[in-house]
C-alpha positions as CSV (number, residue, x, y, z in Angstrom):
1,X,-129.4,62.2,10.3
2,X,-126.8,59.9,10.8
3,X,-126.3,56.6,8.9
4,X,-129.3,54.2,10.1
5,X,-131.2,56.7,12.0
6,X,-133.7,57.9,9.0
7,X,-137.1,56.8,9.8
8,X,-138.7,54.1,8.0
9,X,-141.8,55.1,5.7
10,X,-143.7,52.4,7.0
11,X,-143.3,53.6,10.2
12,X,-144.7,57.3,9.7
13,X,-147.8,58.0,11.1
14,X,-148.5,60.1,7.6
15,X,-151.4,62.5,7.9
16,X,-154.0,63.3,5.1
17,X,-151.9,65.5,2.3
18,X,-154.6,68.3,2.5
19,X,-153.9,69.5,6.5
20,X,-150.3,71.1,5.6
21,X,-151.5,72.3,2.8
22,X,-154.4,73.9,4.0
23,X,-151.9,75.2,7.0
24,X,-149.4,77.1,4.0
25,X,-152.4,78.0,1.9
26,X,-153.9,80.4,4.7
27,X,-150.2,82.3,5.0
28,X,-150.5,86.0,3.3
29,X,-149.2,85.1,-0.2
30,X,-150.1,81.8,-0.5
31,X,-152.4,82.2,-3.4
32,X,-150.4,82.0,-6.7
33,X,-151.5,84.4,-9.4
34,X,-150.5,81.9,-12.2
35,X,-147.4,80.2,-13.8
36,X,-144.6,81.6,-15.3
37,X,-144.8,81.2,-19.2
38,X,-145.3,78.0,-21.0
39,X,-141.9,77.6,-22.7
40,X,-138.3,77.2,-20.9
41,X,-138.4,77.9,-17.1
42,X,-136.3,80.3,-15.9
43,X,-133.6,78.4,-13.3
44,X,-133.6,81.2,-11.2
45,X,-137.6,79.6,-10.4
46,X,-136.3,76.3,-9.8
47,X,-135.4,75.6,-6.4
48,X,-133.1,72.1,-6.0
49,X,-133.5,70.7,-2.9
50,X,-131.5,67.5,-1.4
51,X,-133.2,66.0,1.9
52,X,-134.0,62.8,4.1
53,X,-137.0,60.9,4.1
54,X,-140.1,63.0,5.0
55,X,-138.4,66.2,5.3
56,X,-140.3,67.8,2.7
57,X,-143.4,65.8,1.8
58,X,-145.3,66.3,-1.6
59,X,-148.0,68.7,-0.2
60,X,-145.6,70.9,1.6
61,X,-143.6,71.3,-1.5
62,X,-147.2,71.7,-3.7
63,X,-147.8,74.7,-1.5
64,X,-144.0,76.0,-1.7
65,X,-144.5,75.9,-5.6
66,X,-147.5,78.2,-5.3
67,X,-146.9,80.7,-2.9
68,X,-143.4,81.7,-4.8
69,X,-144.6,80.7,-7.9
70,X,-141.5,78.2,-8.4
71,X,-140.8,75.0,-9.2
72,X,-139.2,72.6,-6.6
73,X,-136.7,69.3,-7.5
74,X,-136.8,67.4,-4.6
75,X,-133.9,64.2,-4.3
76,X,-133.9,62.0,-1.6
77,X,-131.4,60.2,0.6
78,X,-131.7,57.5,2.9
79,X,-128.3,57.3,4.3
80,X,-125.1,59.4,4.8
81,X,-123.2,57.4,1.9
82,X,-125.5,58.5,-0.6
83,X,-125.8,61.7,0.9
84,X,-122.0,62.2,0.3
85,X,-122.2,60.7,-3.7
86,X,-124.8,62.9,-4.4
87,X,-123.4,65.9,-3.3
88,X,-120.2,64.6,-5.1
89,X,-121.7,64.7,-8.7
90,X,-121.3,68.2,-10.1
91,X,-123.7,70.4,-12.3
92,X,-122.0,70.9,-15.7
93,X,-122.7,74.8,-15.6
94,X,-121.1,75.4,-12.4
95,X,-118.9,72.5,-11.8
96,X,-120.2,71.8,-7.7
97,X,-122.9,70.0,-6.3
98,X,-126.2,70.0,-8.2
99,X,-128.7,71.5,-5.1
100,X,-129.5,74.6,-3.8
101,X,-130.4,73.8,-0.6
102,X,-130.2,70.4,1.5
103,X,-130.4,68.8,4.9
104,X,-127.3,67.1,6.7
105,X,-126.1,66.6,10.2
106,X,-123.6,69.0,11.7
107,X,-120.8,66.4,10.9
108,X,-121.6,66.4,7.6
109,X,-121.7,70.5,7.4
110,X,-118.4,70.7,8.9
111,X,-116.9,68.5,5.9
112,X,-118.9,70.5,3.4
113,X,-118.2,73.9,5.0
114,X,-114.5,73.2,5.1
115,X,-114.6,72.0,1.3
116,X,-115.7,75.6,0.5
117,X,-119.8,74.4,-0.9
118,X,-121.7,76.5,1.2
119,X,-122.6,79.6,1.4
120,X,-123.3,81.9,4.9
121,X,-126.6,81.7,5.3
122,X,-128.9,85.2,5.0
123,X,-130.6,85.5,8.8
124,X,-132.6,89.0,7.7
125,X,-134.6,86.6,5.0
126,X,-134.9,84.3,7.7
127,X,-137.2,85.7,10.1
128,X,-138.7,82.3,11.4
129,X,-135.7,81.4,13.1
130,X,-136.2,84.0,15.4
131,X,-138.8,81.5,17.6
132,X,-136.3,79.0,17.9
133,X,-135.7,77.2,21.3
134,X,-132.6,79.3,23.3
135,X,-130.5,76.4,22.7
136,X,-130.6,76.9,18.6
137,X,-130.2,80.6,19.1
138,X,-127.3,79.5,20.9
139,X,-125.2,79.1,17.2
140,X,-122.0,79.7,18.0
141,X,-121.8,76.8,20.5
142,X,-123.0,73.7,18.1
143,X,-120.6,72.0,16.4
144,X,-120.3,72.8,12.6
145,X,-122.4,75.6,12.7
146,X,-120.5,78.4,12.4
147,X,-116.9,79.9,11.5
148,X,-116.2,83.4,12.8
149,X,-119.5,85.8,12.5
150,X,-120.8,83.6,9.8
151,X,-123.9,80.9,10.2
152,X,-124.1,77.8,8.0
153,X,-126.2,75.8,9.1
154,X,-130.3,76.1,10.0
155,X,-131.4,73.4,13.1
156,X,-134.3,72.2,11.9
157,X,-134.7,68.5,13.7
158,X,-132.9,66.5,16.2
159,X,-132.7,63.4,18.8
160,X,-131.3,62.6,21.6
161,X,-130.0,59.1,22.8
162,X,-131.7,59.0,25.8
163,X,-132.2,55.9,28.2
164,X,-135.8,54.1,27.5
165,X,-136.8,52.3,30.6
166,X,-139.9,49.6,31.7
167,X,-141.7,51.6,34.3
168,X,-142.5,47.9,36.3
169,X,-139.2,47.2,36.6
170,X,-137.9,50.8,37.4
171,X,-139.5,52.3,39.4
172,X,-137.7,55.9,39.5
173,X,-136.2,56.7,35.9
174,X,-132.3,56.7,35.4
175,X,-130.3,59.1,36.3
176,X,-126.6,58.4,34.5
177,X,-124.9,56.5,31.9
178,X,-123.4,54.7,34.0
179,X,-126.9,52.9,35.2
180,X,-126.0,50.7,31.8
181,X,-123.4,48.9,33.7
182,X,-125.5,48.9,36.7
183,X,-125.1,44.4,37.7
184,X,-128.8,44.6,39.5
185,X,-130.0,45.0,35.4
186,X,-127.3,42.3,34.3
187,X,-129.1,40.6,31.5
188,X,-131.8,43.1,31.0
189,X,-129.9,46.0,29.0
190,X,-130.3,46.7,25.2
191,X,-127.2,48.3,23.9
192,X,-126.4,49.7,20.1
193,X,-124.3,48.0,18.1
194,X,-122.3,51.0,17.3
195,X,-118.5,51.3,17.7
196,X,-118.4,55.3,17.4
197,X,-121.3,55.5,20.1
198,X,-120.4,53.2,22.5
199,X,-117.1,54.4,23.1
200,X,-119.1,57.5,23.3
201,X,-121.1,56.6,26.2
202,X,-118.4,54.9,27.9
203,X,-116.2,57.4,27.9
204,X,-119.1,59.9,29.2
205,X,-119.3,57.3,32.0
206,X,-116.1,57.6,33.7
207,X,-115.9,61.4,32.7
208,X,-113.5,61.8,29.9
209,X,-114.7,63.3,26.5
210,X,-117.0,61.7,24.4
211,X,-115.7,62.9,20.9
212,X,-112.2,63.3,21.3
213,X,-111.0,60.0,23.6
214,X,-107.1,60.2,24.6
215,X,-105.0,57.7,22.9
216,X,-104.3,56.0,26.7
217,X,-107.4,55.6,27.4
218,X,-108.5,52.8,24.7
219,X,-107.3,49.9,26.5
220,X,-109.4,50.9,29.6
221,X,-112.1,51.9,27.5
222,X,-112.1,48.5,25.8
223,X,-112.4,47.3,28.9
224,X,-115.3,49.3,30.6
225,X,-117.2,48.0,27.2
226,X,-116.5,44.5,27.9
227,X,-118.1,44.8,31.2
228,X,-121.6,46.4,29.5
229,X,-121.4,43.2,27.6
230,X,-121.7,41.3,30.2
231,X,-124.8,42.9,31.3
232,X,-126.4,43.2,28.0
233,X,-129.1,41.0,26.8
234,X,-128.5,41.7,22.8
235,X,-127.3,44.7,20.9
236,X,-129.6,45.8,18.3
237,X,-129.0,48.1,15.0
238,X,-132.6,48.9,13.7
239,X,-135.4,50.6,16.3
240,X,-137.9,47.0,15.0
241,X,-135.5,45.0,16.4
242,X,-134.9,46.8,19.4
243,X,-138.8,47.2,20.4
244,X,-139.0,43.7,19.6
245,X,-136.3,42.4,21.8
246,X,-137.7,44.9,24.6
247,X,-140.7,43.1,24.3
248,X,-139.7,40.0,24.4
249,X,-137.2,39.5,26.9
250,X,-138.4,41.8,29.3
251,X,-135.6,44.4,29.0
252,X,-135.6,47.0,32.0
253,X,-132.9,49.6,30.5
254,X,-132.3,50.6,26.9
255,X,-129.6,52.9,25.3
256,X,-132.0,54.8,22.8
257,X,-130.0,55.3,19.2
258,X,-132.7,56.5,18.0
259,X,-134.2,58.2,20.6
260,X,-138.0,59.0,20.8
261,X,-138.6,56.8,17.8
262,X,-138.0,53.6,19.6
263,X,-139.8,55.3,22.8
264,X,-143.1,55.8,20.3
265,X,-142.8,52.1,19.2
266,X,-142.7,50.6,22.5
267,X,-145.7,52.8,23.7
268,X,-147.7,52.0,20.3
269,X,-147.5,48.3,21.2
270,X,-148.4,49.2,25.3
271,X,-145.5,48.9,27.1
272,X,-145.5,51.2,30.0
273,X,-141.9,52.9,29.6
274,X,-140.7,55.9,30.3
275,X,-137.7,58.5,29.0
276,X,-134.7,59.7,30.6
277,X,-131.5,62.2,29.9
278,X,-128.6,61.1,31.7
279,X,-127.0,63.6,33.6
280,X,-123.6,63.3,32.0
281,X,-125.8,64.7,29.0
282,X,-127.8,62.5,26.0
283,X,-125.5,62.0,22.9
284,X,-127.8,63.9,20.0
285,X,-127.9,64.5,16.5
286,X,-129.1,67.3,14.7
287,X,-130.2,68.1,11.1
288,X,-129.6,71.5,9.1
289,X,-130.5,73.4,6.2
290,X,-128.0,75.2,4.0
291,X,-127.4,77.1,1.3
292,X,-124.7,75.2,-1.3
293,X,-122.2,77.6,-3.0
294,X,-123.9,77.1,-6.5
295,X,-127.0,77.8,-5.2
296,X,-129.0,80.0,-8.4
297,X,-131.5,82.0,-6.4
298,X,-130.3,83.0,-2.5
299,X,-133.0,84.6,-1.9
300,X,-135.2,81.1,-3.3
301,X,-132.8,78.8,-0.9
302,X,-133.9,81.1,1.9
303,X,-137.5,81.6,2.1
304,X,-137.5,77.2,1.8
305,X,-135.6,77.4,5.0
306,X,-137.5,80.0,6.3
307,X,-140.8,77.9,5.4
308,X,-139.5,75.0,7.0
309,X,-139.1,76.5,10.1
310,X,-142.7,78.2,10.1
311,X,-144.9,76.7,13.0
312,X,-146.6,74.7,10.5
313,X,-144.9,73.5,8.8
314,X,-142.4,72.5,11.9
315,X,-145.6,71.0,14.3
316,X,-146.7,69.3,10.9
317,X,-143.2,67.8,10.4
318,X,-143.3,66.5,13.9
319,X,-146.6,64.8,14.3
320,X,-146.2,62.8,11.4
321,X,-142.5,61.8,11.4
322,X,-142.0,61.7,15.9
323,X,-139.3,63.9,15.5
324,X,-139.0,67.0,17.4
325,X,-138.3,70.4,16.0
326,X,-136.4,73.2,16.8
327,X,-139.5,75.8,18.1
328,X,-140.6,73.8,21.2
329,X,-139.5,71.2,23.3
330,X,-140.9,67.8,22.9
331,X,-142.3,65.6,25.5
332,X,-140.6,63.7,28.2
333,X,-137.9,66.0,27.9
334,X,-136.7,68.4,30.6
335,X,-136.2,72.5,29.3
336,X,-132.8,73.2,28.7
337,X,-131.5,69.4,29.2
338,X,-128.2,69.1,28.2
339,X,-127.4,67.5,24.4
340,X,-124.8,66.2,23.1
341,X,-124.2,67.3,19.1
342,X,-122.7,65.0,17.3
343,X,-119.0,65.6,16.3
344,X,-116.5,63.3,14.4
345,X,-114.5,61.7,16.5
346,X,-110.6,61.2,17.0
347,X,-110.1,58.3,15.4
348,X,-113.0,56.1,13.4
349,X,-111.5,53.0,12.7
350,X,-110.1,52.2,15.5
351,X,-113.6,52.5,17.4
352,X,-114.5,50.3,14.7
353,X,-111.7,47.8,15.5
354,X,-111.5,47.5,18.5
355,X,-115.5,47.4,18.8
356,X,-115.3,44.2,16.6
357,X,-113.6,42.5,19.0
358,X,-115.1,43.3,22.0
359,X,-118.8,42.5,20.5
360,X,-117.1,38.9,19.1
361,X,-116.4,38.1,23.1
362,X,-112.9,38.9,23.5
363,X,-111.3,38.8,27.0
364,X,-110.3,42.2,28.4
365,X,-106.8,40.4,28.7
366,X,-106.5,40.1,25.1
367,X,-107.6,43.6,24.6
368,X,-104.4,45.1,24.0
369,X,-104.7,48.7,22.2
């Protein structure tokens, strides 16, 4: 996920611990035929795994543990930061990261893949990925994913940042990023307080690249964002706030950050809104498993990815966290609509700086870049 976007625990619609399990149990080999020994474990049977916040919930790894007869150490992160300190600290035996396996975001597997920490991932004791959606079969074209013939990353969950609209107010959903800056919604637009999104979508909006914006075009970008200001009610930064303000103000138009989390919120407290992909394409991140370099057992790391991605696992995953996964396409969503993977972008902190401004109310005069 990216920084902010993990979902809240009390927020998960959790179901009972047994379902999953009962789901794994049935698979040919669930049934353990006992423990290893009773003195030392072996740390080949000891699976390390580094993940987000209900990624791999306590009965899912139960029923890991007893189908391969292994033990699993699960950390958890709740933000990129920590993600990046953990994976800093360094096993005494081998000298990299202590895990075997984790989830990241494609950014994040880029950085890690270009430090040399992970390792191609084995497809042939992957099987599961097979039923993937076309567009995760698709490898070579995501971001991060690959380098040459070799794969290493595993999509396992995304979102997109689509546009969440009131239904009353709208009556046909929006078609383009540029229906933000629409003046007919002037007061009625929720925007992110993000500086590495927004110039994103504004740079979607008049058609130049989202991720890699020409130096030139800052001022004029800068600009553009002043005039979503103008139409926006409040910028938010968690999905709460952002259902709240919805509510409150009677907001007609709403770039989603965090996608069909904030679209589940609204319609748990009864608003009538709806979801829509802009046609420039929805900005989206997406969440991988991989194999670190110092993993002890490849063919351990693999059958947990290969779990993961089982259709139980996957459609368990999704009803109790609202995220989608990577075997079918979730609701409200179009087949084949066009997403956006994350990438780092061309220049951080001057997004960041220039975004300051502009959110403080500078004139686009004084918005010289």
């Amino acid at each position: 996920m990216t920084s902010g976007m993990q979902p809240s625990a009390g927020r998960r619609a959790f179901w009972r611990a047994g379902v999953a399990q009962a789901a794994l149990c049935a698979w040919p080999g669930a049934q353990a035929q006992g423990k290893e020994g009773q003195g030392a474990v072996d740390p080949s049977r000891v699976l390390r795994v580094l993940a987000w916040p209900g990624y791999a919930d306590a009965d899912i790894v139960k029923a890991f543990e007893r189908r391969f007869e292994v033990r699993v150490e699960l950390t958890i992160v709740g933000s990129d930061d920590v993600l990046r300190e953990r994976l800093a600290r360094r096993d005494p035996d081998t000298g990299g990261p202590p895990f075997d396996v984790l989830a990241a975001n494609t950014v994040e597997l880029q950085r890690l893949r270009d430090l040399n920490q992970l390792l191609p991932l084995p497809l042939a004791w992957i099987p599961q990925a097979a039923a993937q959606l076309p567009r995760f079969l698709k490898r070579d074209v995501i971001p991060g994913l690959t380098q040459g013939s070799q794969l290493f990353g595993m999509p396992f969950t995304y979102s997109e940042m689509g546009l969440i609209f009131d239904r009353r107010q709208m009556t046909r959903p929006p078609e383009s990023i540029q229906s933000l800056w629409d003046e007919r919604w002037r007061g009625k637009v929720l925007a992110f307080d993000g500086s590495a999104h927004n110039f994103s979508i504004a740079a979607q909006s008049i058609g130049l690249p989202p991720f890699r914006i020409p130096a030139g075009q800052f001022g004029p970008l800068a600009r553009h964002l002043v005039a979503l200001r103008r139409n926006v009610r409040a910028f938010y930064t968690q999905p709460d706030e952002s259902a709240d303000l919805f509510r409150r103000h009677q907001v007609a138009l709403m770039f989603a950050n965090y996608g069909r989390q904030q679209l589940k919120l609204l319609r748990d407290q009864g608003l009538d809104v709806g979801y829509a992909m802009p046609r420039e394409g929805a900005l989206a991140w997406l969440d991988c498993w991989a194999i670190t370099r110092q993993a002890r057992s490849l063919t351990l790391a693999a059958r947990w990815i290969d779990t993961m991605l089982s259709p139980e696992v996957s459609r368990t995953f999704s009803q109790r966290q609202g995220l989608a996964n990577t075997l079918e396409e979730p609701p409200d969503v179009a087949s084949g609509a066009s997403l956006l993977w994350l990438q780092p972008v061309e220049d951080e902190a001057r997004r960041s700086a220039l975004w300051q401004r502009i959110r403080d109310g500078e004139r686009p005069e004084g918005l010289a870049v």
